[in-house]
N, C-alpha and C positions, 0 to 999 in steps of 0.2 A: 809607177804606182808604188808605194811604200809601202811595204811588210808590214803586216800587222802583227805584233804580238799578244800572244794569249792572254788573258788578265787570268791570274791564282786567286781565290779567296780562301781563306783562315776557315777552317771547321765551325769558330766561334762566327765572323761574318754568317756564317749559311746559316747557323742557327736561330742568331738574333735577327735574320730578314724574315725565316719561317714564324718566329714568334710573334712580330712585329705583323703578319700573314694573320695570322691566326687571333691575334688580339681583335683582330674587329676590323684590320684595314682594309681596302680595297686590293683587287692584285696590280692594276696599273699603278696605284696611287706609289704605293710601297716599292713597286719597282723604281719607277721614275726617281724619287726620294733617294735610290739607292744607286741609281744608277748602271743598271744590269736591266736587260733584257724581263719582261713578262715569261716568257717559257722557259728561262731558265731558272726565276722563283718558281715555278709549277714544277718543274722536276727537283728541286730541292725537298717542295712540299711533300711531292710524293714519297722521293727516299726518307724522308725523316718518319712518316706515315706506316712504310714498311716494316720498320724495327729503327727507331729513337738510338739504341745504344751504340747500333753498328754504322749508321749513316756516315760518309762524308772519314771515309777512314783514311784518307791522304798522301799525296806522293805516290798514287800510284800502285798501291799496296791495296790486296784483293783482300775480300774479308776470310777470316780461317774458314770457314764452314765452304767457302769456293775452293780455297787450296785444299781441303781435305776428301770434296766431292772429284776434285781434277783426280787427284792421286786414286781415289776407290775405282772410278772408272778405267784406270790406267793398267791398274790391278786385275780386276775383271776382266776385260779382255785376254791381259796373258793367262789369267785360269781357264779361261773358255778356249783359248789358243791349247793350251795343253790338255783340257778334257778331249778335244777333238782329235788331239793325236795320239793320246794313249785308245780311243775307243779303233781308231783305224788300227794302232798297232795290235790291237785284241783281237781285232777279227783277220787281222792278218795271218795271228800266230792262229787262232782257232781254225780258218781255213788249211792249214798245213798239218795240222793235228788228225785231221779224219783222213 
């Protein structure tokens, strides 16, 4: 059975088949036309729906607002990592104190 290779489309392709979407075509029609799968114009649709500016950012590359949530989260946890051992070292030293 012979490997399939992925097919890549151009930011500009996903754009121009959502427009092409959204002008008034049918979704099979426009697919067909285009040669790509119906669900995967519907999830192009949809990211481009979610925010236009940032849809379809390429190669793999996460949008900043994910790398900058990855890292707050990452943060977070070591603050709550260290609130949690300074409160045990509190009541450690407090216990020895009376």
């Amino acid at each position: 059975m012979p490997k399939r290779t992925r097919r890549r489309f151009s930011r500009e392709f996903k754009l121009e088949a959502v427009r092409q979407l959204e002008a008034g075509g049918r979704l099979a029609e426009v697919a067909r036309n285009l040669g790509i799968d119906p669900t995967v114009l519907r999830r192009w649709k949809t990211q481009v729906s979610l925010d236009p500016a940032t849809a379809f950012p390429g190669n793999g590359r996460e949008r900043d607002t994910a790398d900058e949530l990855r890292r707050l989260r990452k943060e977070v946890a070591q603050l709550r990592a260290e609130r949690d051992f300074l409160k045990k070292a509190a009541a450690f030293f407090a216990k020895d104190s009376r």
